[in-house]
C-alpha positions in Angstrom: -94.9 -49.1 9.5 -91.6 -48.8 11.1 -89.1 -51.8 11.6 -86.0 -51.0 13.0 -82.9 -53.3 12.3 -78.9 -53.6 13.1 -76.5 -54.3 10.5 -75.8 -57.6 9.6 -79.3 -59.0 9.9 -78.7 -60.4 6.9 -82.2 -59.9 5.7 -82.5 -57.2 3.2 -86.2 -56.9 3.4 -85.9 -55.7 6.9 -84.4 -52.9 5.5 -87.5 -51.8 3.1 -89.5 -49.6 5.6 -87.2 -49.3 8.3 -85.9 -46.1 9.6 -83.1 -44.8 7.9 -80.0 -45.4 10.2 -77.4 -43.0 10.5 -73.8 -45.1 10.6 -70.3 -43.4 11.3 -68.0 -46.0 9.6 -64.3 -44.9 11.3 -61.5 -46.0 9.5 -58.9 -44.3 11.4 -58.8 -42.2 14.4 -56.4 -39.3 14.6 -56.4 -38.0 18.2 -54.7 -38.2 17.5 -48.3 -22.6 21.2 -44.6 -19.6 25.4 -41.3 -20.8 26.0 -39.2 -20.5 29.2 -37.1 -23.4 30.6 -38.6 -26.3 32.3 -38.3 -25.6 36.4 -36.7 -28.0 37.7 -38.1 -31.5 39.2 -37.3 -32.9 42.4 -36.2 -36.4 42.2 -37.8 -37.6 45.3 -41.4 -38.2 44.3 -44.5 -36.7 46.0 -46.5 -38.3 49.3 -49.3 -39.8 48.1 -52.6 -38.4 47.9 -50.4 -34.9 47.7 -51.8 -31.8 45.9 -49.7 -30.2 42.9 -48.9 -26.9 43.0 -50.0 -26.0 39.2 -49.2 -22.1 40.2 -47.3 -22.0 36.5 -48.9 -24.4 34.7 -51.3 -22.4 32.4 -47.9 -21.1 30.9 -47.4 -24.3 29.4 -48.2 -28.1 30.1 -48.8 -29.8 33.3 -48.4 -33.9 33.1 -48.4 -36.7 35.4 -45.9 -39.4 34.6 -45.4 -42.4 35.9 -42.2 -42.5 37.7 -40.6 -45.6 35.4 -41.1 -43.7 32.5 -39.6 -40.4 33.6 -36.1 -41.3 31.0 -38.1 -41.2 27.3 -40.5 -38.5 28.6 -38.2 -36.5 30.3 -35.9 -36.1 26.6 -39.7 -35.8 24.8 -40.8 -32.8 26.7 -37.2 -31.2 25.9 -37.8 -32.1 22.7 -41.0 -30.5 22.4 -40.0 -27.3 24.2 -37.1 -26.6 21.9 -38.7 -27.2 18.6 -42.4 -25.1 20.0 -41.3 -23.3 23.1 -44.3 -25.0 25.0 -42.7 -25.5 29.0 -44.1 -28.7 29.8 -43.4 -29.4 33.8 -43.6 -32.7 34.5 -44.2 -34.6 38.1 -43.5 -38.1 38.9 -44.5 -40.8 41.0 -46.1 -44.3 41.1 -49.4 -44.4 39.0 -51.4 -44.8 41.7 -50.1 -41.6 43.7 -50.6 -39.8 40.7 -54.2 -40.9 40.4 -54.3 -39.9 44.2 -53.2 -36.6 42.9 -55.0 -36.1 40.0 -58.4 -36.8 41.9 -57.2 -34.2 45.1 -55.8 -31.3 42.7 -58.5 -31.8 39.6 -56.0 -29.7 37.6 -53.4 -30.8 35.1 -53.5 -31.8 30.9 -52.1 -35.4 30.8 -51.5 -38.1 33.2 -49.0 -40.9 31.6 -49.5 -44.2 33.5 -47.3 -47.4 33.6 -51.0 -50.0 33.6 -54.2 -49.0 31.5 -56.0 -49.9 34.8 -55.4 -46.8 36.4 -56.6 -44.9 32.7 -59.4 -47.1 33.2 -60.5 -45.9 37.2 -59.5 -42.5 36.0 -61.9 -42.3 33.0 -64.6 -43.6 35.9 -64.4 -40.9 38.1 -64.6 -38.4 35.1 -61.1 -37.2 35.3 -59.8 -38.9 31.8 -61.7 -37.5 28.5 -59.6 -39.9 25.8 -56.7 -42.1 25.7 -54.0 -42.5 23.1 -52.0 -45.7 23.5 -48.3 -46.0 23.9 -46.9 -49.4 24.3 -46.6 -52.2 26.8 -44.5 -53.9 29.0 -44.0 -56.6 31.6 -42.6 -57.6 35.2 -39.7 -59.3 35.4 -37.1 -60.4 38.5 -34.4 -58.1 38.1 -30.7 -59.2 39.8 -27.3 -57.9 39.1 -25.6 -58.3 35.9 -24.6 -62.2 35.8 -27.3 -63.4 38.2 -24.4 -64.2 41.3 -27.4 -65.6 43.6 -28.4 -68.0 40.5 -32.3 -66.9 40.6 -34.1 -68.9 38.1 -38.5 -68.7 39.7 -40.3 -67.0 42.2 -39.5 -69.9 44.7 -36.0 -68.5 44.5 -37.3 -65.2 45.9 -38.6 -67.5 49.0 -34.6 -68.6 49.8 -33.3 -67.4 53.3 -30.3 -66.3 51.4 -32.2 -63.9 49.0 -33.2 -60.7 50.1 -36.0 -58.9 47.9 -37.8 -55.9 46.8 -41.3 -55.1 45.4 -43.0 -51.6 44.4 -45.6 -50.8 46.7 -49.0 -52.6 45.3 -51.0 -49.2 46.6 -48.7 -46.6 45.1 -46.8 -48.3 41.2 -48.6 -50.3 38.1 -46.0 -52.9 38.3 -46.6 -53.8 42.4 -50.1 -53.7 41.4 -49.8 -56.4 38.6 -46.8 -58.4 40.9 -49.3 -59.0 43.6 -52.4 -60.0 41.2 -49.9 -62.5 39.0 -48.7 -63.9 42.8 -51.8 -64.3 44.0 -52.6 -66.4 41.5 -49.6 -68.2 41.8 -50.1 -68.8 45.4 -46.7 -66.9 46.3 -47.8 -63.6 46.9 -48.5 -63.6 50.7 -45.3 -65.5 51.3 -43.6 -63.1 49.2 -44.9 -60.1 51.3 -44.1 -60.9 54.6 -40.4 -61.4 53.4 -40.4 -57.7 51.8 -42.6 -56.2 54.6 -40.3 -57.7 57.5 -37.1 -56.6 55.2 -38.7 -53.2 54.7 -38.1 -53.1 51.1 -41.7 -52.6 49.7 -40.9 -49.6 47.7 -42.9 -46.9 46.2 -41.5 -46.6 42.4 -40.2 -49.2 39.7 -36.9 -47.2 39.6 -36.2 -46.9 43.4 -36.7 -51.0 43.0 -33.9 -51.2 40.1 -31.7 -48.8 42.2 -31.5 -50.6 45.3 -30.8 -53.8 43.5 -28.5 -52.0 41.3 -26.5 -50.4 44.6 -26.5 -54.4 46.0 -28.8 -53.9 48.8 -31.2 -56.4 48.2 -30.3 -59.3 45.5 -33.6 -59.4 43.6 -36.4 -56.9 43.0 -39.5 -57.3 39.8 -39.7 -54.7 37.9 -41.1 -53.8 34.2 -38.8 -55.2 31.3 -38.2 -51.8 29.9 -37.0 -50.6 33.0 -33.8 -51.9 32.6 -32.7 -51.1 29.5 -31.2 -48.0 31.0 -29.9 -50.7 34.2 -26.8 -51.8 32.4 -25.8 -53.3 36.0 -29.1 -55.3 35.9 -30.5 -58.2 33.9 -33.9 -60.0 33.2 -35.4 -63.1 34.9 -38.2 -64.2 32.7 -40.9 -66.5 34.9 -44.3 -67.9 34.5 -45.8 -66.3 37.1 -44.9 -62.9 35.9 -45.2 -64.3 31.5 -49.1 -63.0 31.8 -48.7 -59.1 33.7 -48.4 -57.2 30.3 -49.2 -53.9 30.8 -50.3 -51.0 28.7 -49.1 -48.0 29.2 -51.6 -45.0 28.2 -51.8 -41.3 28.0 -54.9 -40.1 29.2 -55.9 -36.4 28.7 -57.2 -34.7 31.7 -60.7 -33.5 31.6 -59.3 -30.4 34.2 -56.9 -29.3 30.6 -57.7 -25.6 30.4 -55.9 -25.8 26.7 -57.5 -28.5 25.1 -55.7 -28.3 21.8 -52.5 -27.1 23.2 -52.8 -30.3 24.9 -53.9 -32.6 22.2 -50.8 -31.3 19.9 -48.2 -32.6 22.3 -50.3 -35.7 23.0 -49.9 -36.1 19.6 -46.0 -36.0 19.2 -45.5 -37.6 22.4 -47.1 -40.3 20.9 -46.1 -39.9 17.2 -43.8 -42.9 15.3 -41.8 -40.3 14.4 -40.9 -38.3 17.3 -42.0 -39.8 20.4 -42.4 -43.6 19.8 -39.2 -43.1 18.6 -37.9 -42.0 21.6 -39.8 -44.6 23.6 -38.3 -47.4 21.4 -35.1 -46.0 21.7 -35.3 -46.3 25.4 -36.4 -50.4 25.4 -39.9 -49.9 25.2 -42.2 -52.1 23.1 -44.3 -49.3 21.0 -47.7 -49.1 19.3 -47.6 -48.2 15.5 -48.3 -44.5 15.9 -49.2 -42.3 13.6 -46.7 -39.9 12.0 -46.4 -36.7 13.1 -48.4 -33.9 11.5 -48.1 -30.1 13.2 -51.6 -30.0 12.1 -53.4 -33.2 11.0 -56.0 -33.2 8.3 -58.6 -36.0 8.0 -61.0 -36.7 4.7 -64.7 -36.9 5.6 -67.4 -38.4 3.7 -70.9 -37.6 4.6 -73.9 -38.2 3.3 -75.4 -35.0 2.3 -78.6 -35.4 4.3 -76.5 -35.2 7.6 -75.1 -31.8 6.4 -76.9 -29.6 8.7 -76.3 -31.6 11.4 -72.5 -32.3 11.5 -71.5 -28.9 10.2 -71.1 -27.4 13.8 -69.7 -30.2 15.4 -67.1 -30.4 12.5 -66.1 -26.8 13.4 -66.1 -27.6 17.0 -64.2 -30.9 17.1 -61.8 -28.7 14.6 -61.1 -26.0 17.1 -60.6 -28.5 20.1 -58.8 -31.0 18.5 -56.6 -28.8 16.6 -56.9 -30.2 12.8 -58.5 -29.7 9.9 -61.7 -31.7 8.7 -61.7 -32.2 4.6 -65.1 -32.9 4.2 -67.6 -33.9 1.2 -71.0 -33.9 1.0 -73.0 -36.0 -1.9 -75.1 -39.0 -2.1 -74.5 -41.9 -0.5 -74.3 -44.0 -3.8 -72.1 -41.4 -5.0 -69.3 -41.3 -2.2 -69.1 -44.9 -2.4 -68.5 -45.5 -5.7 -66.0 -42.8 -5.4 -64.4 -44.5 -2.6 -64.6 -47.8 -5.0 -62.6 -46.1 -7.8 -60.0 -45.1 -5.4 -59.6 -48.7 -4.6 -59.8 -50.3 -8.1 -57.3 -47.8 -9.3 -55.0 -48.1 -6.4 -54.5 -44.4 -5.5 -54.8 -44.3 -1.9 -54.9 -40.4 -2.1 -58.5 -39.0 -0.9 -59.6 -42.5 0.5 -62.1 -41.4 3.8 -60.9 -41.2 7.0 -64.5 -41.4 8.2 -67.1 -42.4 6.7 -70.8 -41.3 7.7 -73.6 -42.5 5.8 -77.4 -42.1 6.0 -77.9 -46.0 6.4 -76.8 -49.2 6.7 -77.5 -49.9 3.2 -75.0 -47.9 2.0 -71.9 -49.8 4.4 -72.4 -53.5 3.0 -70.2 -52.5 -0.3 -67.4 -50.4 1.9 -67.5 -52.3 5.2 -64.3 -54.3 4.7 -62.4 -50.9 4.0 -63.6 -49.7 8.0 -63.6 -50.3 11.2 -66.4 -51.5 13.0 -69.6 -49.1 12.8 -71.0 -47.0 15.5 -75.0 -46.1 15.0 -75.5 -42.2 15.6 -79.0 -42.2 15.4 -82.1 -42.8 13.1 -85.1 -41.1 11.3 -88.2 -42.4 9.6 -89.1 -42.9 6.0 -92.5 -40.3 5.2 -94.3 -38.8 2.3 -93.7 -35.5 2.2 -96.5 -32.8 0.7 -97.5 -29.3 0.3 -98.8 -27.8 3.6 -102.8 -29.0 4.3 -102.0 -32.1 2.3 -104.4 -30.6 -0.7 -104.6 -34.1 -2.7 -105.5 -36.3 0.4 -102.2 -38.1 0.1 -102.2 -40.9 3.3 -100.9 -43.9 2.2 -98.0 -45.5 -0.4 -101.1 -46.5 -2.7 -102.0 -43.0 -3.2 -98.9 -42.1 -4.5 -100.4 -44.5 -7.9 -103.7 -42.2 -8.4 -104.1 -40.7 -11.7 -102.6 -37.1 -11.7 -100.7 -37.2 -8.6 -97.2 -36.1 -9.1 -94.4 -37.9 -7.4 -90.4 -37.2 -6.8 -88.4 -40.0 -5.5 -84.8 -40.0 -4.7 -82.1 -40.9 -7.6 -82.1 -45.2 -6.4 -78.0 -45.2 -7.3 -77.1 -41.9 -6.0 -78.9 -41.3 -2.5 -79.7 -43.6 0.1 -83.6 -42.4 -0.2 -83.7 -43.1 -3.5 -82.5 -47.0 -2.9 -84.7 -46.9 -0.1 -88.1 -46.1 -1.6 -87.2 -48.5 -4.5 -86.9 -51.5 -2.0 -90.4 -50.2 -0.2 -92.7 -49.3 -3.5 -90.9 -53.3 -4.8 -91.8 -55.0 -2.1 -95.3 -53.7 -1.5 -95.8 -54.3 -5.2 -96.4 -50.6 -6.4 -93.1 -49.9 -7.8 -93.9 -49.8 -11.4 -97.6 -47.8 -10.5 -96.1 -45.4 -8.7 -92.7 -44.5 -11.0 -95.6 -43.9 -13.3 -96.5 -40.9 -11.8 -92.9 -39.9 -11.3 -92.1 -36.7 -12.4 -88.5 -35.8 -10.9 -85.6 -38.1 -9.5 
């Protein structure tokens, strides 16, 4: 009798003869060598849709950037390359011609976009393997320092007076969210025709802030953190725009011939230390981050039952990723009340990174220390015996006949053992069958 059950059922019996459910409890994820100068990059970005030539890029790092963050990546990559002598070449355009790019050229490590939505289509079509996030940001109305044509809304952007400018919707993140938010709005295709009659639909957020910046046009939206390096420019805050946050992501390219190469300057790119840093130095609102570790280690507890199985992906996720995997085996029962001393004494030191244990039984006392679980997979509960089952063992109740020996799992220490207890208990043969007992 098998009854299989998700965690927080609430009902304990459920849990008596069910299959024994592998859960991977994550508390943290840690994602999150050659040296010649970077060759130089054009500033005029690519035509959409337009091939990269990656003849030198298995010499180093190939990443796609969107074109509004070129300033904070641009000093990270020099960063990098001084302090591991990794060249990282980097190519810039609108999110969306990179995407363009990345699908045409299916070559590259990273592609850095301005709008998760483009991480999102690229992870789709299977050119994305993970994502780290970076930070966010949002479209504002941009106009010279002191505002001279006093724009206060979007209906100002309507005036016959006002001349404006917009990132092409079908090449940059932030024309992409300006349309969506003006549709909404009910401006959007009023907006348009101005631009597109005015030829001013542009294909970058920083070709927008330059050509408001060189006076122009009087007005263009672009992302907040653009202009912290636009000391000519200032912000216009509006409703419309108040909901367009974006996320900006790094995505790691499933065409990376260098996987951990990769992953190590994914990781200080987007490291608190070293190049959040840089990113919040720049104007950008920033995730957390973790700090930067050359080589990151992470504590695993496992429940020892699991062993054989994890043991090669350990040593493969290890060689990919780049880190080192600290891991103890024991009883379930065990590595939580391990993990519960930790917490009572306050040491922090040695707590899990990742917890995997060989049911759900054994994540009610450590749940509020994790993230949510992820189920891996699931076994039944048997009776084991000698080959050719000599004593004619077929059920729990023969387990209670006179001279049949019996070994149960330790009920404090191993998930099997607490297991069987809540089985023999609740078909009533718990005390007939310890009788025969011999081993824990």
């Amino acid at each position: 009798m098998t009854i299989h059950t998700r965690s927080g059922t609430g009902n304990t019996l459920h849990l008596l003869a069910t299959s024994a459910v592998v859960i991977l409890a994550i508390l943290g994820i840690v994602l999150w060598q050659m040296g010649r100068p970077r060759p130089p990059q054009s500033d005029r970005p690519p035509e959409a849709g337009a091939a990269a030539d990656h003849s030198s890029a298995s010499e180093g790092l190939f990443v796609y950037c969107a074109a509004g963050l070129r300033p904070p990546v641009e000093q990270i990559a020099a960063e990098y390359e001084r302090e591991y002598g990794v060249p990282i070449r980097l190519q810039y355009a609108g999110s969306n011609t990179l995407l363009n790019q990345i699908e045409v050229a299916r070559s590259g490590d990273l592609y850095i976009a301005a709008d998760n939505g483009y991480i999102d289509i690229a992870r789709q079509k299977g050119l994305v393997q993970e994502t780290i996030p970076i930070g966010e940001q949002r479209p504002v109305i941009a106009v010279r320092k002191g505002n001279p044509k006093n724009i206060k809304s979007v209906d100002d952007l309507l005036r016959d007076d006002v001349k404006c400018a917009l990132a092409n919707p079908d090449q940059a993140a932030v024309g992409r969210v300006t349309r969506r938010l003006l549709q909404e709005s009910g401006h959007w295709d009023k907006l348009k025709k101005r631009v597109t009659d005015a030829g001013v639909f542009l294909p970058t957020v920083p070709e927008v802030a330059n050509t408001v910046k060189l006076g122009s046009v009087d007005a263009g939206i672009t992302w907040d953190a653009t202009l912290a390096i636009y000391p000519e420019l200032e912000a216009v805050r509006v409703p419309e725009l108040g909901a367009g946050t974006a996320q900006i992501v790094l995505g790691v390219l499933t065409s990376t011939v260098d996987p951990p190469k990769t992953l190590r300057f994914a990781r200080y790119l987007t490291a608190k230390d070293k190049g959040l840093a840089v990113f919040r130095e720049r104007g950008f609102h920033t995730v957390e981050g973790d700090k930067w570790e050359e080589v990151p280690e992470l504590i695993f507890y496992c429940g020892a039952v699991n062993r054989r199985s994890v043991e090669s992906i350990i040593k493969a996720f290890e060689q990919r990723e780049g880190v080192r995997v600290n891991t103890v085996y024991n009883g379930c029962g065990i590595l939580t009340a391990q993990m519960k001393t930790i917490v009572d004494q306050r040491q922090g030191l040695g707590f899990p990174d990742v917890y995997m244990a060989c049911d759900v039984y054994y994540l009610n006392n450590v749940r509020d220390w994790f993230q949510e679980d992820v189920e891996v997979s699931d076994t039944e509960i048997v009776i084991a015996v000698p080959k050719g089952n000599p004593k004619g063992i077929k059920s729990l109740k023969d387990l209670t006949r006179p001279g049949i020996r019996v070994s149960v799992g330790q009920p404090d220490q191993c998930t099997i053992g607490a297991l069987t207890r809540l089985l023999l208990e609740k078909e009533g043969l718990y005390d007939a069958v310890m009788k025969n007992v011999v081993t824990q």
